[in-house]
C-alpha positions as CSV (number, residue, x, y, z in Angstrom):
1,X,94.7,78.9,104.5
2,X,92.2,76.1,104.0
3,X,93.2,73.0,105.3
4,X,92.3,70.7,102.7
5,X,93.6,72.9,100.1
6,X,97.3,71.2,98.6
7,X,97.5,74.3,96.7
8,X,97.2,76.7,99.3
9,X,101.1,76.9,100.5
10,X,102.5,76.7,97.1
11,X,100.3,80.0,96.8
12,X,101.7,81.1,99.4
13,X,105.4,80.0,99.1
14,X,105.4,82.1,95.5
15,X,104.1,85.3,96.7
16,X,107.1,85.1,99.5
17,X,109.1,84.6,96.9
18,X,108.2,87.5,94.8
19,X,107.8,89.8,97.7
20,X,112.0,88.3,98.5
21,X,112.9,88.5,94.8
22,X,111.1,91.4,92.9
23,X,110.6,93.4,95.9
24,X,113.9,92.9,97.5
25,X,112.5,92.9,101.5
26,X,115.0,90.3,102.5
27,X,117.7,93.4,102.3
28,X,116.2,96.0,105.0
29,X,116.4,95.2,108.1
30,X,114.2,96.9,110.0
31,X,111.8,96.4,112.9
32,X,108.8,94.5,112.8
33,X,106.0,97.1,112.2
34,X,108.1,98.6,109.7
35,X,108.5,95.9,107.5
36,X,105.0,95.1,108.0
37,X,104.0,98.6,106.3
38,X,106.6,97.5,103.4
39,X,104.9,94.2,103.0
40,X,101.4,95.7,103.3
41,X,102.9,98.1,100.3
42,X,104.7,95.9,98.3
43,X,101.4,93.4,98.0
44,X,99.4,96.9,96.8
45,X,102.0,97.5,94.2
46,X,101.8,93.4,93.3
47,X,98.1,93.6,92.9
48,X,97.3,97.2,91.3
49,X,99.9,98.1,89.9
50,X,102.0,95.3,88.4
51,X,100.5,93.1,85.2
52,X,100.4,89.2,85.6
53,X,100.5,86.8,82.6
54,X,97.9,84.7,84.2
55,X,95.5,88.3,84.0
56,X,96.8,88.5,80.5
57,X,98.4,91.5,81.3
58,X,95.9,93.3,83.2
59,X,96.7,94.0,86.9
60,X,94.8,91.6,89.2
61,X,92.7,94.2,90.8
62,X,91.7,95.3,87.0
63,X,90.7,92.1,86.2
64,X,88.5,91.3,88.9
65,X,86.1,94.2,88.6
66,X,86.0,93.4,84.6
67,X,83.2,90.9,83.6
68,X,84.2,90.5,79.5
69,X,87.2,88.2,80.3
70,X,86.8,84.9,82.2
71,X,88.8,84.9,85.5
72,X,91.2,81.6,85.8
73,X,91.5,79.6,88.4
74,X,93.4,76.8,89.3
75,X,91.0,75.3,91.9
76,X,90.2,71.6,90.8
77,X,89.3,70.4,93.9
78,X,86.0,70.1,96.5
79,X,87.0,69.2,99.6
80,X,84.6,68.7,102.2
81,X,85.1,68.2,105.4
């Protein structure tokens, strides 16, 4: 994570929260290389194969190789250190 970046561990706060909620990988328990293979999966799933409002409905991974929509971004800072 950047370290000037405020937004950076709300970023990353939300996607442990989606991998928790909509993924349910607080429920296995299972050793640590496992669950690293289900998190490795469950971000594939997040990013290729599941639509996001702020994509406007498109799958991220769709969006980003598409150049006729504008990507958003919620970057409004320039930190410099």
């Amino acid at each position: 994570m950047p370290r000037c970046d405020p937004y950076a561990n709300a970023i990353a706060e939300r996607m442990n929260g989606i991998l928790k909620q909509e993924f349910l990988l607080e429920q296995y328990l299972v050793k640590l290389p496992v669950m690293k293979e289900l998190i490795k999966h469950s971000v594939r799933k997040f990013n290729v194969l599941r639509p996001h409002w702020s994509c406007y409905m498109r799958m991220p991974d769709r969006m980003h190789k598409q150049r006729e929509i504008k990507i958003k971004t919620y970057k409004n800072s320039t930190c410099k250190i």
